[in-house]
C-alpha positions in Angstrom: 5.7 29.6 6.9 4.1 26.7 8.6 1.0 26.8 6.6 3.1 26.9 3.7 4.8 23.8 5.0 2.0 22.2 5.6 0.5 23.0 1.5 3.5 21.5 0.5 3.2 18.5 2.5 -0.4 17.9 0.6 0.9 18.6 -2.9 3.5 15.7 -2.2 1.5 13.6 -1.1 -1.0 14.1 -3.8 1.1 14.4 -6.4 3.3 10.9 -5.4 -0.2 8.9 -5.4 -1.8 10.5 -8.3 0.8 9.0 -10.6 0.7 12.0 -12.8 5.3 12.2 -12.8 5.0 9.2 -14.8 2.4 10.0 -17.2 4.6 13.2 -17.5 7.6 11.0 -18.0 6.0 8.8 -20.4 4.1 11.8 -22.6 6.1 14.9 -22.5 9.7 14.6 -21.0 11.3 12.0 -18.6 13.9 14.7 -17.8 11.3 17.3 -16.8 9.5 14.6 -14.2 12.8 13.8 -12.9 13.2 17.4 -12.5 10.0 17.7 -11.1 10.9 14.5 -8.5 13.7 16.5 -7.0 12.3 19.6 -6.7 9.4 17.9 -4.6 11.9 16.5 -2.6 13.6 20.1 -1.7 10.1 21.3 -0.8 9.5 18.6 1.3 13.0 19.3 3.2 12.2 23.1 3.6 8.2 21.9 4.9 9.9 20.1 7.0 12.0 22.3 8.9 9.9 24.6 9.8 8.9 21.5 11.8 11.8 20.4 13.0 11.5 22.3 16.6 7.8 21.5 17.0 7.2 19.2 20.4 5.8 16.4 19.4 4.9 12.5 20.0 7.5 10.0 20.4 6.7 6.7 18.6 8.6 3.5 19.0 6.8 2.0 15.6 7.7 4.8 13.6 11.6 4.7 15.2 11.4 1.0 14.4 11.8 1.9 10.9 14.2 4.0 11.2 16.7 1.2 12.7 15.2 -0.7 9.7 16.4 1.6 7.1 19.8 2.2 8.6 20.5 -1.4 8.7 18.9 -2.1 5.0 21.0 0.8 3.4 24.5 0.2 5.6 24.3 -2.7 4.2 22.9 -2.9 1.1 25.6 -0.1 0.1 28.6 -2.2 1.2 26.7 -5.1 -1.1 26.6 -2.3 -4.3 30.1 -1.4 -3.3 31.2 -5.4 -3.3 29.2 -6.2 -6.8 29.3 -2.7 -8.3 25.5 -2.3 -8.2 24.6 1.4 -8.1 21.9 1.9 -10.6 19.2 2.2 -8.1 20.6 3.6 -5.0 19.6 7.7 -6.6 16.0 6.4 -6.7 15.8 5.3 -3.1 16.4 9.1 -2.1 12.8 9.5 -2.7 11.1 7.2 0.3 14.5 8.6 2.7 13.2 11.8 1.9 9.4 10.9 2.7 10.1 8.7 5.8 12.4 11.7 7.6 9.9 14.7 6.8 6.4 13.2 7.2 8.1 11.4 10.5 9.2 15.1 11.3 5.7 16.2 10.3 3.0 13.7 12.1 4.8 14.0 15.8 3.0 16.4 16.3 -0.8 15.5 17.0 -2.7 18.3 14.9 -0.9 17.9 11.6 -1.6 14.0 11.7 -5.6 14.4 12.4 -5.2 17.3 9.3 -3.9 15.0 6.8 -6.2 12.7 7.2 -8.7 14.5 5.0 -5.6 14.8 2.7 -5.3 10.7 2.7 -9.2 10.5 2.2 -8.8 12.7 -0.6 -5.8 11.8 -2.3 -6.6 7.9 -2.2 -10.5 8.6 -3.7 -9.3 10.9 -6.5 -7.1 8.4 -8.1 -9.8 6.0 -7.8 -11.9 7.5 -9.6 -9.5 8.2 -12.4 -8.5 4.7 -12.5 -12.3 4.4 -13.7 -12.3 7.4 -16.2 -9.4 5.9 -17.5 -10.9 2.3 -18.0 -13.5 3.4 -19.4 -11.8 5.9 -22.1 -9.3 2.6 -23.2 -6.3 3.8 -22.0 -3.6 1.9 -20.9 -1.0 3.2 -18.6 1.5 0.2 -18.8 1.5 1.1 -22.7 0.8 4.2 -22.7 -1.8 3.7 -25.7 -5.4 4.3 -26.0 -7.0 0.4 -27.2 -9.6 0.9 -29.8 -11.2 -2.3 -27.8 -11.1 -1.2 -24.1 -8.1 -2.4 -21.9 -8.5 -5.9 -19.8 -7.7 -4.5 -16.3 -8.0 -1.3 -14.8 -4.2 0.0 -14.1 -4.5 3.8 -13.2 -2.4 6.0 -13.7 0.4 4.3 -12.1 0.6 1.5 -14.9 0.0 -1.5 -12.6 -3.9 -3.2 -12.1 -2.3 -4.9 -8.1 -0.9 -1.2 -7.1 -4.4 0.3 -8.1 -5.7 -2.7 -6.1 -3.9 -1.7 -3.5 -4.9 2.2 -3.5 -8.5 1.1 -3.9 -8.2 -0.7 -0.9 -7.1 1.4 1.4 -9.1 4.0 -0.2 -12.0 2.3 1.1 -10.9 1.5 4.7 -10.6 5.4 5.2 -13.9 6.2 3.5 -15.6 3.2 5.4 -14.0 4.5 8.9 -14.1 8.0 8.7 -16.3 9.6 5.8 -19.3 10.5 7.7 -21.0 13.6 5.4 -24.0 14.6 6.7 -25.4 13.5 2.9 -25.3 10.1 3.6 -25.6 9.4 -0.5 -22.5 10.8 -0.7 -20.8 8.2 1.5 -22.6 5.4 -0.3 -21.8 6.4 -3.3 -17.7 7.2 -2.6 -17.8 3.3 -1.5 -19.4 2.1 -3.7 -17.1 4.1 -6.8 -14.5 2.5 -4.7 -15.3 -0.7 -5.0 -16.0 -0.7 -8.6 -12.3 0.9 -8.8 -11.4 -2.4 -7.5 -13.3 -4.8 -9.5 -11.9 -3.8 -12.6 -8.5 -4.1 -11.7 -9.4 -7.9 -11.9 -6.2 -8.2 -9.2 -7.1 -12.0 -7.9 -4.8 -10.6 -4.7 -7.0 -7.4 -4.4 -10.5 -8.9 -4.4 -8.8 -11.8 -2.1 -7.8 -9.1 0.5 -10.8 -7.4 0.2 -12.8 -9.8 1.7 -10.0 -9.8 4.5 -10.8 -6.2 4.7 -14.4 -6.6 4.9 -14.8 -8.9 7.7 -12.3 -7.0 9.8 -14.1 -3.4 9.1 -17.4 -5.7 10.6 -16.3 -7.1 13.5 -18.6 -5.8 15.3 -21.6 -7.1 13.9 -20.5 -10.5 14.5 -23.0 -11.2 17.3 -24.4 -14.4 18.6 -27.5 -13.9 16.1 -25.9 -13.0 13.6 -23.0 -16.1 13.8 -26.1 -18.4 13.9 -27.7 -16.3 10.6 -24.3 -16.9 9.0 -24.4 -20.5 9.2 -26.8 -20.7 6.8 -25.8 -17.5 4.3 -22.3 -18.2 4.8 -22.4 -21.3 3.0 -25.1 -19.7 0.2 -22.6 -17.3 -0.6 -19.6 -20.0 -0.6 -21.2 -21.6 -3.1 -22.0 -18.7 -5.4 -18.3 -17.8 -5.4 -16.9 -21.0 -5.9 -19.4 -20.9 -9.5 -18.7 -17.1 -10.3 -17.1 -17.2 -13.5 -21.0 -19.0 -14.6 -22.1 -16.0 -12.5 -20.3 -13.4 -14.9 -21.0 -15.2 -17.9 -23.7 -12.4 -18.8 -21.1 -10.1 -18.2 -19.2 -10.6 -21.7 -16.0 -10.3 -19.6 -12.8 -10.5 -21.9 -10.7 -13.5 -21.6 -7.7 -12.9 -19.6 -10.6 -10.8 -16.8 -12.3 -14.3 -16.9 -9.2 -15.9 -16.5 -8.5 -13.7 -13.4 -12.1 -14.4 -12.1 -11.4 -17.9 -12.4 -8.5 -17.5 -10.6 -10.7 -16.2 -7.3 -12.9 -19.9 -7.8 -9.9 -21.7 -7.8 -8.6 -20.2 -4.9 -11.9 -20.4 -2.4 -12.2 -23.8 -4.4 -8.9 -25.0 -2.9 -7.3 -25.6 -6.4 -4.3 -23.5 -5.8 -2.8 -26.0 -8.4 -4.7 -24.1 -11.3 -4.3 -20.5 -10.0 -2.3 -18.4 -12.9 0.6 -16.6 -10.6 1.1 -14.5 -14.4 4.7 -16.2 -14.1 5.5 -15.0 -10.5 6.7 -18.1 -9.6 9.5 -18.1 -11.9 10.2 -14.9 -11.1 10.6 -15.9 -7.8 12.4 -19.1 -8.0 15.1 -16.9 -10.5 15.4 -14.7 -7.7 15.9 -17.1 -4.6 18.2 -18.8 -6.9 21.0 -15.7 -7.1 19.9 -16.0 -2.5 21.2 -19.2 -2.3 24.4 -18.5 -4.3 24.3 -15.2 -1.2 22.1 -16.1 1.7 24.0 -13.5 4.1 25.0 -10.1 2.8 23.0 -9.3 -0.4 23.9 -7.7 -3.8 23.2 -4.1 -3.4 20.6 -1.7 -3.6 17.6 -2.5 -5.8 18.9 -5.5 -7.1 15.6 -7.3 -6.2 13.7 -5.0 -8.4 16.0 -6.0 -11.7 15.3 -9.6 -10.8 11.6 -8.6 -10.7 10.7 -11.7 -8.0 7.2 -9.2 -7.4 7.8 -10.1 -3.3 8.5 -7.7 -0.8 10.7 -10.1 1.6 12.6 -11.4 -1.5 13.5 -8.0 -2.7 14.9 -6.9 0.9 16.5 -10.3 1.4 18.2 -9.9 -2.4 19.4 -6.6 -1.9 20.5 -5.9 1.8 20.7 -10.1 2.8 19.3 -11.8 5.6 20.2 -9.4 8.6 18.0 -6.8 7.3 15.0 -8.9 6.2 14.9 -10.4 9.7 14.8 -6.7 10.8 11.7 -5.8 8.4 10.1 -8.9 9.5 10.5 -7.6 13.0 9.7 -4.1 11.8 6.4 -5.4 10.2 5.3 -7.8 13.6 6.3 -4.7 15.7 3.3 -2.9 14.2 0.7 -6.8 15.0 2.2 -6.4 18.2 1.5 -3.0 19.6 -1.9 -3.1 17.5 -3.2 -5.9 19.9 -3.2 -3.0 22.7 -5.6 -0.9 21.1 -9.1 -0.6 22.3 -11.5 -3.1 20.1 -13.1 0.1 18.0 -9.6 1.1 17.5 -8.4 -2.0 15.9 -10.3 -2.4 12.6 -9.0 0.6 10.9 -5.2 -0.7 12.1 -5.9 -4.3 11.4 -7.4 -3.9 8.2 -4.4 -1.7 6.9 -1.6 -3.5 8.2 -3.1 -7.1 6.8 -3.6 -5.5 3.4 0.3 -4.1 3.1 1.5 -7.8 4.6 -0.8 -9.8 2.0 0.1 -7.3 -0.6 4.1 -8.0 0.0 3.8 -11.2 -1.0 2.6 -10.4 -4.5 4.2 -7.5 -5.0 7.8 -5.9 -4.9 7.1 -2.6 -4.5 5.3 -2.0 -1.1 7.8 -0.1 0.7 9.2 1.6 -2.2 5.9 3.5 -2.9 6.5 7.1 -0.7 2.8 7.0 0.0 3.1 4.1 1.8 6.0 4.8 3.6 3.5 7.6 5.0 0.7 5.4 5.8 2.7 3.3 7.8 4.2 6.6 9.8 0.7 7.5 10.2 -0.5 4.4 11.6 3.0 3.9 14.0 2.1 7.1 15.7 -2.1 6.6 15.9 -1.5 3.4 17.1 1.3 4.5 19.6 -0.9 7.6 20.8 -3.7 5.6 21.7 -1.4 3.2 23.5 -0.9 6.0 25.7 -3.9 7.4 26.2 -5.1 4.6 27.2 -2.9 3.7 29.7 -2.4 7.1 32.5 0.7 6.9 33.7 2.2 6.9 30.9 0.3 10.2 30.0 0.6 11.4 32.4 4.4 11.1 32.9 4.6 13.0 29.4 2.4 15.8 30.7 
């Protein structure tokens, strides 16, 4: 029964990120992908018992979220029960669900260094159908094939910043632990990857990136190579802050030139003429209904109706300020304990965790995607294991 448990842990997994409920939902029947949802969500309570008894790794990261959740939903519910907001507290099941069996499901030491192959997997397939699917003119937010190509790459998830996001990640996993013995085969996973990426024309994606890419090569930052980077540094500065006359060759349609501009501006300290695609008022509408309610919220998922496309916003919206000061602690928890690790332990951590915290800024739906509810229970109990390895008495106490 286990290895069935575990099968179904990988079908969930790659089912969630691969986007195909909606494009169910949207083509054939929203009533047979909601049908769908919940039956996933009974598998992954039977996987998870057989589980349930398994010694296993404690984790103080991963139990930080569950004092986050209880404090978010206690009272978030009393807010929907004050305002009579209950509209999206039946879709919230969904990450509950994820969070309790894959916490169930990674103690245990074995299952975690198994799914990681799953992760690779999962995160590189929808990669490279977010390209398939740019290139064929469909457009998920629509739904509709565009007889003149589509301006950003959205995948199959409708949304060009969450297939930012996936692309990503995607890549810090390949770059740390994709090692074929083919090395074309590596190359050429990144390098799909990153094109995955580019077309997405997410300003925040592309900004991270670079984030990502300095963090994954720490370690080449040695004295020679600082001094080489003081003079290609600045080369490279400069063809950045002129890449939209860079990518004039490119034909690029006008709103991806728009976005490309947006990257000049931004390494070009013109944050006046970045295009936040109306963000700001989003924002702004939201923190306007905070004010009116600094303290205890409006229920449940009110965030998302207001649409303010910020993590912190959303939590403070729906559950008030109580419970975002305990997902800010949640999310420096994770900073904290990662400064223990050994230094080739870091990058991997580091590089995730930035690209979540940057990401929550720009967009509201961060810890609402199950996936990434199980990337951060992945990384809470990696980072907590090596914690302890690496320090003997505590392992030894457990032994």
């Amino acid at each position: 029964m286990k290895r069935l448990g575990k099968l179904i842990f990988v079908y969930a997994f790659i089912f969630n990120t691969s986007g195909v409920q909606r494009f169910i939902g949207l083509n054939y029947s929203l009533v047979l992908a909601q049908l769908i949802a919940y039956l996933n969500l009974f598998l992954l309570l039977f996987a998870a018992l057989q589980f349930i008894k398994e010694k296993g790794d404690s984790s103080i990261t991963v139990n930080s979220w569950l004092v986050y959740n209880f404090i978010y939903y206690v009272l978030g519910l009393l807010a929907s029960i004050r305002y009579n907001y209950f509209e999206y507290i039946p879709m919230t099941v969904v990450q509950l669900v994820y969070l309790f069996s894959f916490l169930i499901f990674f103690k245990k030491k074995s299952n975690r260094d198994g799914f990681l192959n799953t992760m690779i997997l999962a995160f590189f397939l929808y990669n490279v159908l977010t390209i398939f699917l740019f290139h064929i003119g469909y457009d998920a937010g629509s739904n509709t094939f565009l007889p003149f190509g589509v301006n950003r790459a959205e995948g199959m998830i409708g949304d060009a910043n969450n297939s930012a996001l996936i692309s990503i990640i995607g890549y810090i996993f390949l770059y740390t632990h994709y090692y074929p013995k083919i090395k074309i085969l590596r190359y050429s996973a990144l390098i799909l990857t990153i094109y995955s990426l580019f077309i997405t024309f997410s300003t925040t994606g592309l900004f991270i990136f670079v984030v990502v890419i300095a963090i994954l090569n720490n370690k080449f930052f040695t004295k020679e190579r600082l001094l080489f980077s003081v003079i290609l540094i600045p080369l490279i500065y400069i063809c950045l802050i002129n890449i939209t006359f860079l990518v004039e060759p490119l034909n690029l349609k006008e709103l991806q030139m728009m976005k490309v501009k947006n990257i000049e501006n931004l390494l070009s300290f013109n944050f006046n003429q970045v295009d936040s695609s109306g963000r700001d008022d989003l924002v702004l509408q939201t923190m306007g209904y905070i004010y009116d309610n600094p303290f205890t919220g409006y229920g449940i998922g009110f965030g998302s109706e207001t649409r303010s496309h910020n993590t912190f916003i959303n939590i403070w919206a729906d559950s008030g300020i109580l419970a975002l000061l305990t997902f800010v602690g949640v999310t420096l928890l994770h900073f904290f304990r990662a400064f223990k690790l050994k230094i080739y332990e870091k990058p991997l951590v580091f590089s995730i965790l930035m690209t979540l915290l940057i990401f929550m800024f720009s967009l509201q739906t961060v810890i609402n995607q199950p996936y990434i509810i199980v990337l951060y229970i992945y990384l809470g109990y990696f980072i907590d294991e090596k914690i302890r390895y690496s320090n003997p008495s505590i392992h030894n106490q457990e032994l």
